[in-house]
C-alpha positions, 0 to 999 in steps of 0.5 A: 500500500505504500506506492499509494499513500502519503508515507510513499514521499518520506520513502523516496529518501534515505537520510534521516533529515529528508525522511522527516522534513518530507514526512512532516509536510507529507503528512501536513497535506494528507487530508482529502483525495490520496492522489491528489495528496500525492500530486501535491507533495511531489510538486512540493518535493519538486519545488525542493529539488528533492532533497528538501533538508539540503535545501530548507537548511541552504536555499536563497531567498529566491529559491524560497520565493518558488514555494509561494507557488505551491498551494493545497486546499487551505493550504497556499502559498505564503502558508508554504512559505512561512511554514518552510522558514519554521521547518528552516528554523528548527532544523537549524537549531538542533531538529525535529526530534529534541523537541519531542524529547521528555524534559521530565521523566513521564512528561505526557507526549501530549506535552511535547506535541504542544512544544512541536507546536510551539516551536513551529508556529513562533512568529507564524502568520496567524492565517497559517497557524491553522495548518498545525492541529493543537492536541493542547487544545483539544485537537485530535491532531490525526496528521501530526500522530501520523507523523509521529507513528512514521518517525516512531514506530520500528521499521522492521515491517518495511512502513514506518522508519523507527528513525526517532527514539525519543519517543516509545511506540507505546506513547503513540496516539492513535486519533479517531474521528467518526469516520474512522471509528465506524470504518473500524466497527465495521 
């Protein structure tokens, strides 16, 4: 199934940095038509020149500029845009996984996800802050646990990646919405 799922753009890429910074925006997009999520994110790997920490980490202000060009659903080009600078940002100061890490022993996962958030939403336009699901607030944050599971979860079975142990699989959520939920009683 993976050919046709979203977690077939962090697969193109081997290095640790690009899985994530794939993944992440794979996953940020993965809502609505699964051909169209894929579409989307291989424009978004292409505007990258698929090699998306090389260039988050790298890329002129002008190469930036090209990310306006990108647009799904809600989600447009100056959304792009400032969400690349975050990842930009991040990644420049340490990574994606740190931030998950527990600070206290049996710090809640639910409270590293707000410092993901946190994190990547300073000094976000407002418009785009929307893109990223708040479990603090009361969001299922079904994409953001998606993310997680890709990062977490053991790659023994050839789906996730098991790249991040900072995180125990058994902290994982799994999210439902009612849809889901029936589809599983079903």
């Amino acid at each position: 199934f993976i050919a046709k799922d979203p977690i077939s753009i962090p697969h193109r890429f081997s290095k640790k940095e690009d899985r994530e910074i794939a993944g992440f925006f794979a996953s940020l997009i993965a809502w609505g038509n699964r051909t169209a999520i894929l579409k989307s994110a291989d424009t978004l790997m292409t505007l990258m020149h698929n090699e998306p920490y090389s260039f988050l980490t790298k890329a002129s202000a002008s190469d930036f500029d090209a990310l306006k060009t990108f647009y799904y659903r809600t989600l447009n080009g100056e959304d792009t845009l400032a969400l690349a600078r975050a990842v930009r940002r991040i990644y420049t100061t340490g990574g994606f996984e740190p931030l998950f890490s527990a600070e206290t022993a049996g710090e809640p996962l639910i409270v590293r996800l707000g410092r993901f958030r946190k994190a990547l939403i300073k000094d976000m336009p407002r418009r785009t802050v929307k893109h990223i699901a708040d479990m603090e607030g009361g969001s299922a944050a079904k994409r953001l646990n998606m993310f997680l599971r890709w990062m977490v979860r053991p790659a023994k079975n050839g789906v996730d990646f098991g790249l991040w142990k900072t995180v125990s699989p058994a902290e994982l959520y799994l999210p439902l919405d009612v849809h889901a939920a029936r589809q599983g009683r079903a």
